[in-house]
C-alpha positions in Angstrom: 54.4 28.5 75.3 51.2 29.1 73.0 49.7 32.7 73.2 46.5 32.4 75.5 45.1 35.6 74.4 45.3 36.8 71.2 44.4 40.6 69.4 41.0 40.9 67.2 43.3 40.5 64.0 45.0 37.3 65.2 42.1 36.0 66.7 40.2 36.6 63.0 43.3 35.2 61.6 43.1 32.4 63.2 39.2 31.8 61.9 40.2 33.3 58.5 37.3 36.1 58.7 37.6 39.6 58.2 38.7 41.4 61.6 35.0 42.7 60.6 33.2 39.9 61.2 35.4 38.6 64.5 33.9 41.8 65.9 30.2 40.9 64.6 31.1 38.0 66.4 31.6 39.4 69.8 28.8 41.9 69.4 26.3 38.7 68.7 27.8 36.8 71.7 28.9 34.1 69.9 32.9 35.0 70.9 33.6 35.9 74.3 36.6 38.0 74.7 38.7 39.9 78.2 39.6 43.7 78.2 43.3 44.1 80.0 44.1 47.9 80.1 41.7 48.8 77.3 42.8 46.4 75.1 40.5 43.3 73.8 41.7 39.8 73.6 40.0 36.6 72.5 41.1 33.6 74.4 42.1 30.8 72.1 40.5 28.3 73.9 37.3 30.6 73.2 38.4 29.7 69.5 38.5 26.5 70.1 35.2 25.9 71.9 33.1 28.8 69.0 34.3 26.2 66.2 33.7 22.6 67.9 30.1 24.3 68.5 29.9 25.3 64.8 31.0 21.4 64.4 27.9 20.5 66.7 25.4 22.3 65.4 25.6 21.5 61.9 25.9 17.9 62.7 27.6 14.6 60.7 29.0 14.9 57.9 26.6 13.2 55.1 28.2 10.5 53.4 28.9 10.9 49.6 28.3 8.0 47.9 31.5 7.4 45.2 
């Protein structure tokens, strides 16, 4: 089975940013993350849904002509 919640590092890992910015991240609201027993976890389907929405918002891709 996949991890469902992973720490700050692996969940910056996964996004390749700095465990830094993850944390900018969660302040601005853009990552939502759980607490269990004072310790943080990001949900990788949180991943998931913070990059499809980066995917959204800057829209198509333009085409390059060849």
């Amino acid at each position: 089975m996949d991890k469902l919640l992973l720490t700050p590092r692996e969940a910056a890992d996964v996004l390749s940013v700095s465990r830094s910015k993850l944390y900018q991240l969660l302040a601005a609201g853009e990552l939502r993350s759980v607490r269990i027993d004072g310790c943080r976890r990001v949900a990788a389907s949180e991943l998931r849904r913070y990059v499809e929405r980066l995917g959204a918002e800057q829209g198509p891709p333009a085409d390059v002509a060849a």
